[in-house]
PDB file of N, CA, C and O in Angstrom:
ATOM      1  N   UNK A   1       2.059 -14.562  17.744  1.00  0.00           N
ATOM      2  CA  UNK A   1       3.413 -14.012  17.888  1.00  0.00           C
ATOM      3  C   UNK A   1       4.028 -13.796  16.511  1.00  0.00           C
ATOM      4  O   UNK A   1       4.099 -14.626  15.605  1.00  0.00           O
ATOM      5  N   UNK A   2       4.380 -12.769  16.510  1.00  0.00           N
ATOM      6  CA  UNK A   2       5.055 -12.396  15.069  1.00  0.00           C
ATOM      7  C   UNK A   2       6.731 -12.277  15.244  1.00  0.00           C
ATOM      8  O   UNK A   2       7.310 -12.115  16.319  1.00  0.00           O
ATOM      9  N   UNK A   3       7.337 -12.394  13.969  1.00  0.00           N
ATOM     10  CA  UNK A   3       8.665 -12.023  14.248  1.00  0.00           C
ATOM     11  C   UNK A   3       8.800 -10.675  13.468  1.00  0.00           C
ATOM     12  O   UNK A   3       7.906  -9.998  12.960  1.00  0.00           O
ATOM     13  N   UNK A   4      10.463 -10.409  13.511  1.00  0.00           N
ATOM     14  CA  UNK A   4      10.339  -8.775  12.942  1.00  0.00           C
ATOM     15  C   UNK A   4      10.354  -9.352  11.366  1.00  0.00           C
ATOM     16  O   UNK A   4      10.385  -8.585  10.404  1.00  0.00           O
ATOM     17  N   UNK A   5      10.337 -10.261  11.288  1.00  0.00           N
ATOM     18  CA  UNK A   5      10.663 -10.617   9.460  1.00  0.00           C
ATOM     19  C   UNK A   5       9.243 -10.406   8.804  1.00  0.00           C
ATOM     20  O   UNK A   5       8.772  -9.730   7.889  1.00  0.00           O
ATOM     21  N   UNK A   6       8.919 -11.077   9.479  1.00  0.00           N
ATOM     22  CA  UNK A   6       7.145 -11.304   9.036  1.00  0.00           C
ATOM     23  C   UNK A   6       6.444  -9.757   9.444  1.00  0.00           C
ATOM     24  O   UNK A   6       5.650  -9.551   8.525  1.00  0.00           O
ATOM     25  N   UNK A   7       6.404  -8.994  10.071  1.00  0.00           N
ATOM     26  CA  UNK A   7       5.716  -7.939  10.651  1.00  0.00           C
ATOM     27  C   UNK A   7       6.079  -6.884   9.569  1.00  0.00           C
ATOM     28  O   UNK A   7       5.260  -6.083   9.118  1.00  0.00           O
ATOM     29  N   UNK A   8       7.542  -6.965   9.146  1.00  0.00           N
ATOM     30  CA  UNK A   8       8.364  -6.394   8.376  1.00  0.00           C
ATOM     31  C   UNK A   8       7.859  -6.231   6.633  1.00  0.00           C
ATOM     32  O   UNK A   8       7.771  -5.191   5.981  1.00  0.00           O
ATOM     33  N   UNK A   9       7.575  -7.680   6.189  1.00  0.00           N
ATOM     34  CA  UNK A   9       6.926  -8.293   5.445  1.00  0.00           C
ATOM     35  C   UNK A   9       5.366  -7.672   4.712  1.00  0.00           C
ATOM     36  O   UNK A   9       4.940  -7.433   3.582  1.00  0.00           O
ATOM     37  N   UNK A  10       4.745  -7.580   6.504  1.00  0.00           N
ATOM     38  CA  UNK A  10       3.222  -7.478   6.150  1.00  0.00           C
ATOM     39  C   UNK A  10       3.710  -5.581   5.672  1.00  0.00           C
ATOM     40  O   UNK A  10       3.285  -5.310   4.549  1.00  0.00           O
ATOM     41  N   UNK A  11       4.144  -4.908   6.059  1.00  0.00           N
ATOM     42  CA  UNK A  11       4.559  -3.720   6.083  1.00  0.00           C
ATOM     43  C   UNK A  11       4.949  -2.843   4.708  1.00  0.00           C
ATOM     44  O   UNK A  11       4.929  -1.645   4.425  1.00  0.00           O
ATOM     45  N   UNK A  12       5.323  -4.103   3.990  1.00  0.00           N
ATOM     46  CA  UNK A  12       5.941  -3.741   2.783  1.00  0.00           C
ATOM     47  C   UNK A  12       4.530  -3.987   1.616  1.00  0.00           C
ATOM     48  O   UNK A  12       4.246  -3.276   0.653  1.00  0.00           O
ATOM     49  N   UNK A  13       3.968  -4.976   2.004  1.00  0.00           N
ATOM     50  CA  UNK A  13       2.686  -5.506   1.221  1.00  0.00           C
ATOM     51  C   UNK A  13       1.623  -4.320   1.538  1.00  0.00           C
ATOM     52  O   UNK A  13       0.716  -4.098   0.736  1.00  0.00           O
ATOM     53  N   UNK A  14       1.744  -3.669   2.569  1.00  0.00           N
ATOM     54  CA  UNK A  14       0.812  -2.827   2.785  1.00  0.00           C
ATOM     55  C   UNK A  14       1.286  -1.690   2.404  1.00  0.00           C
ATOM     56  O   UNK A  14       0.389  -0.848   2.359  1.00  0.00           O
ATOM     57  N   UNK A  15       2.368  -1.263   2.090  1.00  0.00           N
ATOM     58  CA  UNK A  15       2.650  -0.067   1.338  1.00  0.00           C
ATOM     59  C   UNK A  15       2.760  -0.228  -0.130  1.00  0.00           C
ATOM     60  O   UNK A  15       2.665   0.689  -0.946  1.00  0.00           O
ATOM     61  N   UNK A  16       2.982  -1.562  -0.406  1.00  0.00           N
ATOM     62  CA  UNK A  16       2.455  -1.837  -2.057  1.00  0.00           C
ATOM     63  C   UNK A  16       1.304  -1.045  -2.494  1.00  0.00           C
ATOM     64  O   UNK A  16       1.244  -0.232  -3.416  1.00  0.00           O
ATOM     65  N   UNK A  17       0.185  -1.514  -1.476  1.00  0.00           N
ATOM     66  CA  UNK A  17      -1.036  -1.930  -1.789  1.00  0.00           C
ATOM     67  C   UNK A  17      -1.551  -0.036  -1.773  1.00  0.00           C
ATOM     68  O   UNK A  17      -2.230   0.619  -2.564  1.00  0.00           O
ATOM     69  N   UNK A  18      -0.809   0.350  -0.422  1.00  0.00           N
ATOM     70  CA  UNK A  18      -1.712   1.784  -0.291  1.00  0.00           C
ATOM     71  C   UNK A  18      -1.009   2.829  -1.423  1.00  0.00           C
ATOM     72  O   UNK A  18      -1.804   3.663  -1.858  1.00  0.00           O
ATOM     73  N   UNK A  19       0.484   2.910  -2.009  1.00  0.00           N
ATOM     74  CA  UNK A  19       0.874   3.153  -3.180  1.00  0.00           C
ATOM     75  C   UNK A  19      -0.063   3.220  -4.367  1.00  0.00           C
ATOM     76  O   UNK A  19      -0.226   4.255  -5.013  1.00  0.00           O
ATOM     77  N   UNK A  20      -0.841   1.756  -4.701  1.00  0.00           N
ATOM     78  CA  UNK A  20      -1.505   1.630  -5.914  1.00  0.00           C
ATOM     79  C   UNK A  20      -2.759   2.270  -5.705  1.00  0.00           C
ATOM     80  O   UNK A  20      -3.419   2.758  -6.622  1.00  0.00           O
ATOM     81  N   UNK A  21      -3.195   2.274  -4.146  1.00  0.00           N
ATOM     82  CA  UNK A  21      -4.689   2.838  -3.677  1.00  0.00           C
ATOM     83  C   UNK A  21      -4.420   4.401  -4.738  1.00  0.00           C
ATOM     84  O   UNK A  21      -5.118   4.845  -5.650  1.00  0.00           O
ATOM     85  N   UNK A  22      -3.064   4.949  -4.112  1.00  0.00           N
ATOM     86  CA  UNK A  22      -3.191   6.404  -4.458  1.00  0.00           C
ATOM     87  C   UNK A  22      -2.817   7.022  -5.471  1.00  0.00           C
ATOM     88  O   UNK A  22      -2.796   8.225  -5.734  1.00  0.00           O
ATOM     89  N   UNK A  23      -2.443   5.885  -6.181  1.00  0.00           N
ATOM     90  CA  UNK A  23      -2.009   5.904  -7.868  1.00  0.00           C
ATOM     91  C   UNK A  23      -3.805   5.949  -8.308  1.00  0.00           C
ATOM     92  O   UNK A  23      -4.249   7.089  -8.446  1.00  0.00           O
ATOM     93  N   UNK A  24      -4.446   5.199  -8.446  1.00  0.00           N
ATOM     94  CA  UNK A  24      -5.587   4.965  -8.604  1.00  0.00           C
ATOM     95  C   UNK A  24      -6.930   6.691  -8.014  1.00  0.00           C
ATOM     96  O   UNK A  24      -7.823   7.340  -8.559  1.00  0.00           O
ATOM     97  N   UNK A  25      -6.323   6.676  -6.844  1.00  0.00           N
ATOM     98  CA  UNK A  25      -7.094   7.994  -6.479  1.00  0.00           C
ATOM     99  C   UNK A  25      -6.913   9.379  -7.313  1.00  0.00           C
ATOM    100  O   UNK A  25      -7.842  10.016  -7.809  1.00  0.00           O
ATOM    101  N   UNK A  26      -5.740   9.667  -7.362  1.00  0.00           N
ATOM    102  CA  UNK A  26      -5.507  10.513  -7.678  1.00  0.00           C
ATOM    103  C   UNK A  26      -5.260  10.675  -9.562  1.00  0.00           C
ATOM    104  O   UNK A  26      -4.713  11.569 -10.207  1.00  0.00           O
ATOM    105  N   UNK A  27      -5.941   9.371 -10.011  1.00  0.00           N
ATOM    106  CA  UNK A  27      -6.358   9.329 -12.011  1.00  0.00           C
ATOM    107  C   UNK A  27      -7.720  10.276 -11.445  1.00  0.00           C
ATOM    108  O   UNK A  27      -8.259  11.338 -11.757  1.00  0.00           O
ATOM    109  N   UNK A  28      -7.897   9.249 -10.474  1.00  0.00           N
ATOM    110  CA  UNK A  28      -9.617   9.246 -10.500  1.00  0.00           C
ATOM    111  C   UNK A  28     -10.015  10.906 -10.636  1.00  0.00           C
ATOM    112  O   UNK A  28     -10.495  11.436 -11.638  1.00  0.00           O
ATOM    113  N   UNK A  29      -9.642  11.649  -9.199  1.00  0.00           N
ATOM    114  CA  UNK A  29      -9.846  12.942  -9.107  1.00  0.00           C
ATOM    115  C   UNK A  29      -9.118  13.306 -10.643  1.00  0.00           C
ATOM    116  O   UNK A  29     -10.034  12.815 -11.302  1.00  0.00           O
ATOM    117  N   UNK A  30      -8.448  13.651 -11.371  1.00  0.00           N
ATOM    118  CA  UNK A  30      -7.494  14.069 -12.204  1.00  0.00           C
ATOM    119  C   UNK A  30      -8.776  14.108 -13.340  1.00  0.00           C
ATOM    120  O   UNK A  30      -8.812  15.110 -14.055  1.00  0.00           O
ATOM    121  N   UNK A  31      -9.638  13.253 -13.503  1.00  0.00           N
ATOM    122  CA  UNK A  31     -10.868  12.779 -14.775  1.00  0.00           C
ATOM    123  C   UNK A  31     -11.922  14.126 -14.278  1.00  0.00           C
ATOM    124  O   UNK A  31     -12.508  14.883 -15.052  1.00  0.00           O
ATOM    125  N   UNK A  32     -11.967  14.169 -12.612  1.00  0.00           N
ATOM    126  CA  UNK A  32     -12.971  15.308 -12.883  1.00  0.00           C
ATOM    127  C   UNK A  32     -12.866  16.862 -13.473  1.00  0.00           C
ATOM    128  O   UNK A  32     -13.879  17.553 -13.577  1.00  0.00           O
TER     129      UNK A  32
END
């Protein structure tokens, strides 16, 4: 059981994370 704090939480960590994914992707392509 989750609450909205925590669900809320994981939500924000996961848009951290996919942010840096596409910071990272898009050097990558940019080098070829």
């Amino acid at each position: 059981h989750r609450t909205k704090h925590e669900t809320s939480e994981a939500e924000k960590v996961l848009e951290g994370n996919l942010d840096g994914f596409m910071e990272e992707y898009l050097k990558f392509n940019a080098k070829k």
